[in-house]
C-alpha positions as CSV (number, residue, x, y, z in Angstrom):
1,X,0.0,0.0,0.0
2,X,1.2,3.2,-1.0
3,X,0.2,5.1,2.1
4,X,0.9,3.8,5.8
5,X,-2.5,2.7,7.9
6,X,-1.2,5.5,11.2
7,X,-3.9,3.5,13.3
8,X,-1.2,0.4,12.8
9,X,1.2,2.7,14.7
10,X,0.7,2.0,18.6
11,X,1.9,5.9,19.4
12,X,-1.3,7.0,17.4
13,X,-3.8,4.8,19.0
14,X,-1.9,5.5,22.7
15,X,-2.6,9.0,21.5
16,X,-6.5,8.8,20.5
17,X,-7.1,7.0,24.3
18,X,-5.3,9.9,25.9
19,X,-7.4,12.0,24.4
20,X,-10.8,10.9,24.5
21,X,-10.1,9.8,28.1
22,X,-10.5,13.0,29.1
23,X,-14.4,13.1,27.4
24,X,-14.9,9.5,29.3
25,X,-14.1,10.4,32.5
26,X,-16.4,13.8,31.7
27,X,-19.1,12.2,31.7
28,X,-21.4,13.0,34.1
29,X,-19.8,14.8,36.3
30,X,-20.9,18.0,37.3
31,X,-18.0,20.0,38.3
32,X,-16.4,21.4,35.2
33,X,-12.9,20.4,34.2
34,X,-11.2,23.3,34.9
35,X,-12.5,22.3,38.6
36,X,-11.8,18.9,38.5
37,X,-8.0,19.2,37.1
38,X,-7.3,20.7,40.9
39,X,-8.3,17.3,42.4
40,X,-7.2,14.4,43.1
41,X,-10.1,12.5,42.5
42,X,-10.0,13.4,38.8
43,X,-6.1,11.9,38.1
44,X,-7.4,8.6,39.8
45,X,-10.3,8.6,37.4
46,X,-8.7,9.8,34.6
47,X,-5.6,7.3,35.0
48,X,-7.3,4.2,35.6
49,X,-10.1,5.4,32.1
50,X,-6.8,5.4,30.2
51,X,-5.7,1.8,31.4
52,X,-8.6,0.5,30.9
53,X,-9.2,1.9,27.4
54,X,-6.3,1.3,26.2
55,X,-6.6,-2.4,27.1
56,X,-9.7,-2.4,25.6
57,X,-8.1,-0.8,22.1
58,X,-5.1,-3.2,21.7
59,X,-7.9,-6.0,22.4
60,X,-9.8,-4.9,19.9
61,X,-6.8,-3.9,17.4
62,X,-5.4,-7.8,17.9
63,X,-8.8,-9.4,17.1
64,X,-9.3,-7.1,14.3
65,X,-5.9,-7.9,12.6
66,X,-5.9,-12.0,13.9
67,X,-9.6,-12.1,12.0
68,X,-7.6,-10.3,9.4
69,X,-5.4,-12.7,8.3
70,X,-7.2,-16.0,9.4
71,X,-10.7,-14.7,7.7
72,X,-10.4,-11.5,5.8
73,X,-13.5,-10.0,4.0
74,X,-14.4,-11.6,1.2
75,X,-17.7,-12.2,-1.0
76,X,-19.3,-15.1,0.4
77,X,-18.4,-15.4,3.7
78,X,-19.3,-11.2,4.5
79,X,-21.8,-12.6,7.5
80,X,-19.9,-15.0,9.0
81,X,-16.6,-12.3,9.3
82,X,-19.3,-9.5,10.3
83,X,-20.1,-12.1,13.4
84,X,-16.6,-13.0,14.1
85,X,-16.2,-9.0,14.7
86,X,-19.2,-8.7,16.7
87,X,-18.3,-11.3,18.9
88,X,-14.2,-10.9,19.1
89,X,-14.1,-7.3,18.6
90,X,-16.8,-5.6,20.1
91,X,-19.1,-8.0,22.8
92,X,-15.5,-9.5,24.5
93,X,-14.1,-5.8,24.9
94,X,-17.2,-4.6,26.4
95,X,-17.7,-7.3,28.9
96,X,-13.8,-7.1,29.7
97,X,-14.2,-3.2,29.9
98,X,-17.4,-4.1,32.6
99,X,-15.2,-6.5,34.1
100,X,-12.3,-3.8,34.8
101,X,-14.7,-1.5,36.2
102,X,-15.7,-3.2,38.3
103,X,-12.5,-4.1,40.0
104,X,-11.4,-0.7,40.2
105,X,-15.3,0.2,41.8
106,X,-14.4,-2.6,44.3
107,X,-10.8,-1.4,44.9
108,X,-12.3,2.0,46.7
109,X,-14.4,-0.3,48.2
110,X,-17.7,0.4,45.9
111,X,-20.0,-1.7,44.8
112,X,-20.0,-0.9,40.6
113,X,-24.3,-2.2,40.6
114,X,-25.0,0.6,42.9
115,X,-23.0,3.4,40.7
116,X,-25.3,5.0,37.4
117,X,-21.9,3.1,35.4
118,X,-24.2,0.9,33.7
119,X,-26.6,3.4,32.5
120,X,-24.3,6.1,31.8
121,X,-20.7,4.9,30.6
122,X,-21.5,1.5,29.3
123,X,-23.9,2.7,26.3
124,X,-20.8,5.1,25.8
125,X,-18.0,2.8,25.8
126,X,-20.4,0.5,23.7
127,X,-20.9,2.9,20.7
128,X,-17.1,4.0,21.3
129,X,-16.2,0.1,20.6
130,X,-18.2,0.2,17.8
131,X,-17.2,3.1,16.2
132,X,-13.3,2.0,17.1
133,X,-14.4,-1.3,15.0
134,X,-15.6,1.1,12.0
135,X,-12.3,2.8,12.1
136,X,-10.3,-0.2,11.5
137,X,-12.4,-1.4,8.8
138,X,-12.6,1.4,6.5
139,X,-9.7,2.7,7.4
140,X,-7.4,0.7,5.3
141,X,-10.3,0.4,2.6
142,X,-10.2,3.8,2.1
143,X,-6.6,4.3,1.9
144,X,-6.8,1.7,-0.6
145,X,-9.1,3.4,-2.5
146,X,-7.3,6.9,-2.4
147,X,-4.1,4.7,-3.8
148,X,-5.9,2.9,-6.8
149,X,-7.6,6.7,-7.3
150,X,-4.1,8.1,-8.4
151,X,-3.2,7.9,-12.1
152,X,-0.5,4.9,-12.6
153,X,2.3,5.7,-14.0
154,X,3.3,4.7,-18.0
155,X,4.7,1.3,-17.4
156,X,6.6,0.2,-20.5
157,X,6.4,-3.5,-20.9
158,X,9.5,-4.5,-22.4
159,X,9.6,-4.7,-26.0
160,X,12.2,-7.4,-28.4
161,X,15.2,-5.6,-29.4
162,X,14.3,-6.7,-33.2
163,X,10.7,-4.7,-32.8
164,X,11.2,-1.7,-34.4
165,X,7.4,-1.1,-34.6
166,X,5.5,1.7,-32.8
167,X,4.5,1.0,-29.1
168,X,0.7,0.1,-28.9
169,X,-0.7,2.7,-25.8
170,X,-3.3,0.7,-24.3
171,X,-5.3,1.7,-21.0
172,X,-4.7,-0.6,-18.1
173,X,-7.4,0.3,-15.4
174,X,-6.9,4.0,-14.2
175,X,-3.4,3.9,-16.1
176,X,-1.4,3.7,-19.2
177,X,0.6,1.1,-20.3
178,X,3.1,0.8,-23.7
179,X,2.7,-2.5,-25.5
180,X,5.4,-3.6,-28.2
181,X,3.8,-5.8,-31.6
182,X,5.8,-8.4,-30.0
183,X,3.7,-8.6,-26.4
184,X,0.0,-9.1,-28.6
185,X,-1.2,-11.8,-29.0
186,X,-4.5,-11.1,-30.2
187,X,-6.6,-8.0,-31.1
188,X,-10.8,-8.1,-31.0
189,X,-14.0,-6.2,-31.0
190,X,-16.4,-6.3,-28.2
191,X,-19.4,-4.3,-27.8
192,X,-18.0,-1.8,-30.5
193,X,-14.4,-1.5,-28.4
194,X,-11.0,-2.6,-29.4
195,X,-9.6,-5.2,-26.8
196,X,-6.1,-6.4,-26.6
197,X,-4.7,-9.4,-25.2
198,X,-1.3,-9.8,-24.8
199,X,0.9,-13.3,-24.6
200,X,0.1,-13.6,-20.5
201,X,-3.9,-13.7,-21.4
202,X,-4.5,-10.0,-19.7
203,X,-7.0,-7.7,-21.5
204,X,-6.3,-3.9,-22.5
205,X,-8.7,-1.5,-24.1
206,X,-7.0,0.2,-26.9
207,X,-8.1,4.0,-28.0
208,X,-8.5,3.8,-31.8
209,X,-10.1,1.5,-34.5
210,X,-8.8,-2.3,-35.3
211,X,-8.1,-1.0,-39.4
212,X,-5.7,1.8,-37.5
213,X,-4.1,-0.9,-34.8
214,X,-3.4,-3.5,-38.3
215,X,-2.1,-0.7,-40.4
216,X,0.1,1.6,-37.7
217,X,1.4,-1.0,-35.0
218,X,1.0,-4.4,-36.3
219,X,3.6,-6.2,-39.0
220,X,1.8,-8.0,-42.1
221,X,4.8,-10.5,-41.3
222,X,3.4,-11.7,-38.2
223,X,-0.4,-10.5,-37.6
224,X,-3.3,-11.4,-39.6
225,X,-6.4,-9.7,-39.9
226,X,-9.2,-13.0,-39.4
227,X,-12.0,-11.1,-40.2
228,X,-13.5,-7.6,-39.2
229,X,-13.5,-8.1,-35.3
230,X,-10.5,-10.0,-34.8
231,X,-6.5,-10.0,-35.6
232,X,-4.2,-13.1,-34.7
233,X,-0.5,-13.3,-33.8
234,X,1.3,-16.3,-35.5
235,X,2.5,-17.9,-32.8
236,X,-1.1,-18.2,-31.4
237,X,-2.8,-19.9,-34.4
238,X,-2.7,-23.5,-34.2
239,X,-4.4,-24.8,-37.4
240,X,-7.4,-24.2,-39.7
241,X,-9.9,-26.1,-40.7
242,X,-11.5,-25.7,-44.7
243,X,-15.3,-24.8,-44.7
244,X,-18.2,-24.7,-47.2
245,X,-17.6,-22.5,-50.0
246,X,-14.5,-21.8,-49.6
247,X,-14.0,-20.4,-45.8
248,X,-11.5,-21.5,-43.0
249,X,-12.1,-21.6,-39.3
250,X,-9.2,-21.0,-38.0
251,X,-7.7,-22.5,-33.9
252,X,-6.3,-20.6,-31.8
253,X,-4.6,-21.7,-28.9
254,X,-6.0,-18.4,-27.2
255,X,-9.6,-17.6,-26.5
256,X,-11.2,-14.8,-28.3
257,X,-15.2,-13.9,-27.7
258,X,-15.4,-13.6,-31.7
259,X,-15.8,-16.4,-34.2
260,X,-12.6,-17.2,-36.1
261,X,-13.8,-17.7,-39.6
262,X,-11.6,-16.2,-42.5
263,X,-13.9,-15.4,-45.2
264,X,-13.8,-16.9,-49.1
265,X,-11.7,-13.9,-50.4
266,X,-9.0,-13.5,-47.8
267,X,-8.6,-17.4,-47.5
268,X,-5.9,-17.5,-50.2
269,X,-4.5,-14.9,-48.9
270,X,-4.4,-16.5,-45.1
271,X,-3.1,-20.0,-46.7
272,X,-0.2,-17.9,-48.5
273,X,0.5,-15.7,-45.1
274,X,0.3,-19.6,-43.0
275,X,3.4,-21.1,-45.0
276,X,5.6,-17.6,-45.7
Protein backbone atom coordinates (compact mmCIF):
# COMPACT_ATOMS: atom_id res chain seq x y z
CA UNK A 1 0.00 0.00 0.00
CA UNK A 2 1.24 3.15 -0.99
CA UNK A 3 0.23 5.12 2.09
CA UNK A 4 0.93 3.81 5.81
CA UNK A 5 -2.50 2.73 7.89
CA UNK A 6 -1.21 5.47 11.24
CA UNK A 7 -3.92 3.45 13.30
CA UNK A 8 -1.24 0.45 12.79
CA UNK A 9 1.24 2.68 14.70
CA UNK A 10 0.73 1.97 18.57
CA UNK A 11 1.88 5.89 19.39
CA UNK A 12 -1.31 7.03 17.42
CA UNK A 13 -3.77 4.76 18.96
CA UNK A 14 -1.89 5.52 22.67
CA UNK A 15 -2.58 9.02 21.49
CA UNK A 16 -6.48 8.75 20.47
CA UNK A 17 -7.11 6.96 24.31
CA UNK A 18 -5.31 9.92 25.86
CA UNK A 19 -7.43 12.00 24.37
CA UNK A 20 -10.82 10.89 24.47
CA UNK A 21 -10.05 9.78 28.07
CA UNK A 22 -10.55 13.01 29.10
CA UNK A 23 -14.36 13.12 27.43
CA UNK A 24 -14.88 9.51 29.28
CA UNK A 25 -14.07 10.41 32.49
CA UNK A 26 -16.39 13.80 31.73
CA UNK A 27 -19.09 12.21 31.67
CA UNK A 28 -21.43 12.96 34.14
CA UNK A 29 -19.77 14.80 36.34
CA UNK A 30 -20.90 17.98 37.26
CA UNK A 31 -18.03 19.96 38.25
CA UNK A 32 -16.45 21.41 35.16
CA UNK A 33 -12.93 20.37 34.18
CA UNK A 34 -11.15 23.27 34.87
CA UNK A 35 -12.52 22.29 38.61
CA UNK A 36 -11.76 18.86 38.45
CA UNK A 37 -7.98 19.16 37.07
CA UNK A 38 -7.27 20.69 40.93
CA UNK A 39 -8.29 17.28 42.36
CA UNK A 40 -7.16 14.39 43.10
CA UNK A 41 -10.09 12.52 42.49
CA UNK A 42 -9.96 13.42 38.81
CA UNK A 43 -6.09 11.91 38.08
CA UNK A 44 -7.36 8.63 39.84
CA UNK A 45 -10.28 8.56 37.44
CA UNK A 46 -8.70 9.77 34.57
CA UNK A 47 -5.56 7.33 35.04
CA UNK A 48 -7.25 4.23 35.57
CA UNK A 49 -10.06 5.41 32.14
CA UNK A 50 -6.85 5.36 30.17
CA UNK A 51 -5.75 1.84 31.37
CA UNK A 52 -8.57 0.50 30.86
CA UNK A 53 -9.20 1.85 27.37
CA UNK A 54 -6.34 1.28 26.18
CA UNK A 55 -6.58 -2.38 27.13
CA UNK A 56 -9.71 -2.43 25.60
CA UNK A 57 -8.13 -0.78 22.07
CA UNK A 58 -5.12 -3.20 21.73
CA UNK A 59 -7.93 -6.04 22.37
CA UNK A 60 -9.83 -4.85 19.88
CA UNK A 61 -6.78 -3.92 17.36
CA UNK A 62 -5.37 -7.77 17.90
CA UNK A 63 -8.80 -9.36 17.09
CA UNK A 64 -9.27 -7.12 14.34
CA UNK A 65 -5.91 -7.93 12.63
CA UNK A 66 -5.94 -11.97 13.90
CA UNK A 67 -9.62 -12.06 12.02
CA UNK A 68 -7.62 -10.30 9.37
CA UNK A 69 -5.39 -12.70 8.34
CA UNK A 70 -7.22 -16.02 9.37
CA UNK A 71 -10.70 -14.73 7.67
CA UNK A 72 -10.37 -11.51 5.81
CA UNK A 73 -13.46 -9.96 4.04
CA UNK A 74 -14.37 -11.56 1.22
CA UNK A 75 -17.66 -12.17 -1.05
CA UNK A 76 -19.30 -15.05 0.38
CA UNK A 77 -18.38 -15.37 3.71
CA UNK A 78 -19.30 -11.20 4.46
CA UNK A 79 -21.78 -12.59 7.53
CA UNK A 80 -19.87 -14.98 8.99
CA UNK A 81 -16.64 -12.35 9.26
CA UNK A 82 -19.30 -9.52 10.33
CA UNK A 83 -20.11 -12.12 13.44
CA UNK A 84 -16.60 -12.96 14.13
CA UNK A 85 -16.20 -9.03 14.72
CA UNK A 86 -19.18 -8.71 16.67
CA UNK A 87 -18.31 -11.25 18.94
CA UNK A 88 -14.19 -10.95 19.14
CA UNK A 89 -14.11 -7.34 18.62
CA UNK A 90 -16.84 -5.59 20.10
CA UNK A 91 -19.07 -8.05 22.77
CA UNK A 92 -15.47 -9.49 24.46
CA UNK A 93 -14.13 -5.79 24.92
CA UNK A 94 -17.16 -4.62 26.40
CA UNK A 95 -17.71 -7.30 28.94
CA UNK A 96 -13.83 -7.13 29.68
CA UNK A 97 -14.23 -3.18 29.90
CA UNK A 98 -17.45 -4.05 32.62
CA UNK A 99 -15.18 -6.47 34.11
CA UNK A 100 -12.35 -3.80 34.77
CA UNK A 101 -14.65 -1.51 36.19
CA UNK A 102 -15.73 -3.18 38.27
CA UNK A 103 -12.50 -4.10 40.04
CA UNK A 104 -11.38 -0.66 40.15
CA UNK A 105 -15.29 0.21 41.84
CA UNK A 106 -14.40 -2.61 44.31
CA UNK A 107 -10.77 -1.38 44.88
CA UNK A 108 -12.29 2.00 46.68
CA UNK A 109 -14.42 -0.30 48.21
CA UNK A 110 -17.75 0.41 45.89
CA UNK A 111 -20.04 -1.69 44.79
CA UNK A 112 -20.03 -0.95 40.64
CA UNK A 113 -24.34 -2.20 40.58
CA UNK A 114 -25.04 0.62 42.93
CA UNK A 115 -23.01 3.43 40.70
CA UNK A 116 -25.33 5.03 37.40
CA UNK A 117 -21.90 3.10 35.41
CA UNK A 118 -24.17 0.91 33.75
CA UNK A 119 -26.64 3.36 32.49
CA UNK A 120 -24.34 6.12 31.79
CA UNK A 121 -20.73 4.95 30.57
CA UNK A 122 -21.55 1.45 29.28
CA UNK A 123 -23.91 2.71 26.27
CA UNK A 124 -20.76 5.08 25.84
CA UNK A 125 -17.98 2.80 25.85
CA UNK A 126 -20.42 0.47 23.73
CA UNK A 127 -20.87 2.90 20.71
CA UNK A 128 -17.09 3.99 21.26
CA UNK A 129 -16.20 0.14 20.65
CA UNK A 130 -18.19 0.16 17.81
CA UNK A 131 -17.17 3.10 16.23
CA UNK A 132 -13.25 1.97 17.13
CA UNK A 133 -14.44 -1.29 14.97
CA UNK A 134 -15.60 1.05 12.05
CA UNK A 135 -12.32 2.77 12.08
CA UNK A 136 -10.31 -0.20 11.55
CA UNK A 137 -12.36 -1.40 8.82
CA UNK A 138 -12.59 1.37 6.50
CA UNK A 139 -9.70 2.74 7.42
CA UNK A 140 -7.36 0.69 5.34
CA UNK A 141 -10.26 0.41 2.58
CA UNK A 142 -10.21 3.79 2.06
CA UNK A 143 -6.57 4.34 1.94
CA UNK A 144 -6.82 1.72 -0.62
CA UNK A 145 -9.12 3.35 -2.54
CA UNK A 146 -7.27 6.94 -2.41
CA UNK A 147 -4.07 4.67 -3.81
CA UNK A 148 -5.89 2.95 -6.83
CA UNK A 149 -7.63 6.68 -7.33
CA UNK A 150 -4.10 8.10 -8.38
CA UNK A 151 -3.17 7.91 -12.12
CA UNK A 152 -0.50 4.88 -12.62
CA UNK A 153 2.29 5.74 -13.97
CA UNK A 154 3.27 4.66 -17.96
CA UNK A 155 4.65 1.27 -17.37
CA UNK A 156 6.57 0.25 -20.46
CA UNK A 157 6.38 -3.52 -20.89
CA UNK A 158 9.53 -4.50 -22.42
CA UNK A 159 9.64 -4.67 -25.97
CA UNK A 160 12.23 -7.37 -28.37
CA UNK A 161 15.20 -5.57 -29.38
CA UNK A 162 14.26 -6.67 -33.16
CA UNK A 163 10.65 -4.73 -32.76
CA UNK A 164 11.19 -1.67 -34.39
CA UNK A 165 7.35 -1.08 -34.57
CA UNK A 166 5.52 1.73 -32.80
CA UNK A 167 4.48 1.04 -29.10
CA UNK A 168 0.73 0.14 -28.88
CA UNK A 169 -0.68 2.69 -25.76
CA UNK A 170 -3.31 0.68 -24.28
CA UNK A 171 -5.28 1.74 -20.97
CA UNK A 172 -4.67 -0.64 -18.08
CA UNK A 173 -7.40 0.33 -15.43
CA UNK A 174 -6.86 3.99 -14.17
CA UNK A 175 -3.38 3.94 -16.14
CA UNK A 176 -1.45 3.68 -19.18
CA UNK A 177 0.56 1.14 -20.26
CA UNK A 178 3.08 0.82 -23.67
CA UNK A 179 2.71 -2.52 -25.54
CA UNK A 180 5.44 -3.58 -28.17
CA UNK A 181 3.85 -5.83 -31.61
CA UNK A 182 5.83 -8.44 -29.99
CA UNK A 183 3.75 -8.59 -26.38
CA UNK A 184 -0.03 -9.06 -28.58
CA UNK A 185 -1.24 -11.80 -28.99
CA UNK A 186 -4.51 -11.11 -30.21
CA UNK A 187 -6.56 -7.98 -31.06
CA UNK A 188 -10.75 -8.12 -30.98
CA UNK A 189 -13.97 -6.16 -31.00
CA UNK A 190 -16.38 -6.27 -28.24
CA UNK A 191 -19.44 -4.27 -27.78
CA UNK A 192 -17.96 -1.75 -30.50
CA UNK A 193 -14.44 -1.53 -28.42
CA UNK A 194 -11.02 -2.62 -29.40
CA UNK A 195 -9.56 -5.22 -26.82
CA UNK A 196 -6.06 -6.42 -26.64
CA UNK A 197 -4.69 -9.41 -25.25
CA UNK A 198 -1.25 -9.78 -24.83
CA UNK A 199 0.87 -13.27 -24.58
CA UNK A 200 0.11 -13.62 -20.51
CA UNK A 201 -3.91 -13.72 -21.44
CA UNK A 202 -4.50 -10.01 -19.72
CA UNK A 203 -6.96 -7.71 -21.50
CA UNK A 204 -6.31 -3.92 -22.52
CA UNK A 205 -8.73 -1.54 -24.13
CA UNK A 206 -6.97 0.24 -26.88
CA UNK A 207 -8.15 4.05 -28.00
CA UNK A 208 -8.49 3.75 -31.81
CA UNK A 209 -10.11 1.47 -34.51
CA UNK A 210 -8.80 -2.31 -35.28
CA UNK A 211 -8.10 -1.00 -39.44
CA UNK A 212 -5.66 1.79 -37.53
CA UNK A 213 -4.07 -0.91 -34.83
CA UNK A 214 -3.36 -3.46 -38.31
CA UNK A 215 -2.07 -0.66 -40.35
CA UNK A 216 0.12 1.59 -37.74
CA UNK A 217 1.37 -1.03 -35.01
CA UNK A 218 1.05 -4.40 -36.32
CA UNK A 219 3.61 -6.21 -39.04
CA UNK A 220 1.77 -8.03 -42.12
CA UNK A 221 4.80 -10.51 -41.28
CA UNK A 222 3.43 -11.71 -38.22
CA UNK A 223 -0.44 -10.54 -37.60
CA UNK A 224 -3.30 -11.38 -39.56
CA UNK A 225 -6.36 -9.70 -39.92
CA UNK A 226 -9.17 -13.00 -39.41
CA UNK A 227 -12.00 -11.13 -40.23
CA UNK A 228 -13.49 -7.60 -39.20
CA UNK A 229 -13.48 -8.09 -35.32
CA UNK A 230 -10.53 -9.97 -34.80
CA UNK A 231 -6.49 -10.01 -35.63
CA UNK A 232 -4.18 -13.08 -34.68
CA UNK A 233 -0.54 -13.31 -33.80
CA UNK A 234 1.29 -16.25 -35.53
CA UNK A 235 2.47 -17.87 -32.78
CA UNK A 236 -1.10 -18.22 -31.41
CA UNK A 237 -2.82 -19.94 -34.37
CA UNK A 238 -2.69 -23.47 -34.25
CA UNK A 239 -4.45 -24.78 -37.45
CA UNK A 240 -7.44 -24.16 -39.68
CA UNK A 241 -9.87 -26.07 -40.72
CA UNK A 242 -11.46 -25.71 -44.71
CA UNK A 243 -15.31 -24.81 -44.69
CA UNK A 244 -18.25 -24.73 -47.19
CA UNK A 245 -17.63 -22.52 -49.99
CA UNK A 246 -14.50 -21.82 -49.56
CA UNK A 247 -14.05 -20.37 -45.85
CA UNK A 248 -11.52 -21.46 -42.97
CA UNK A 249 -12.15 -21.63 -39.26
CA UNK A 250 -9.17 -20.97 -37.96
CA UNK A 251 -7.74 -22.55 -33.86
CA UNK A 252 -6.26 -20.57 -31.84
CA UNK A 253 -4.55 -21.68 -28.91
CA UNK A 254 -5.95 -18.44 -27.19
CA UNK A 255 -9.57 -17.65 -26.53
CA UNK A 256 -11.17 -14.83 -28.29
CA UNK A 257 -15.17 -13.94 -27.68
CA UNK A 258 -15.36 -13.59 -31.65
CA UNK A 259 -15.85 -16.38 -34.24
CA UNK A 260 -12.64 -17.18 -36.07
CA UNK A 261 -13.79 -17.67 -39.62
CA UNK A 262 -11.61 -16.17 -42.49
CA UNK A 263 -13.87 -15.36 -45.24
CA UNK A 264 -13.83 -16.85 -49.13
CA UNK A 265 -11.69 -13.90 -50.37
CA UNK A 266 -9.05 -13.46 -47.77
CA UNK A 267 -8.63 -17.40 -47.54
CA UNK A 268 -5.92 -17.48 -50.25
CA UNK A 269 -4.54 -14.90 -48.92
CA UNK A 270 -4.38 -16.54 -45.14
CA UNK A 271 -3.13 -19.97 -46.70
CA UNK A 272 -0.24 -17.91 -48.54
CA UNK A 273 0.54 -15.65 -45.12
CA UNK A 274 0.29 -19.64 -42.99
CA UNK A 275 3.44 -21.07 -44.98
CA UNK A 276 5.56 -17.57 -45.75
Amino acid sequence: MGKGNLLDMFWVRLTLVIVAGIYITEIGSMDSLATRLRTDEFYKEYSATVVISLITVELIYFFHKLLDKRNPWRQGQLLYRLLQQVVFACFVPLVLVMGMAALYFYYYGVDIRRTDYFYFIVPIVLLLIILLNIIFIMVPVFLQNLVNRQPAPVVPIEADKQDDQMPIKVLDGSGTRLLSSGWVAASYIVEGKVVIKDREDKEYLADFTLDELEKKYLPDSEFFRINRQLIVARPYLEGYTSLDYGKIEVTLSIRVPVNSIVSQLKAKNFREWIVA
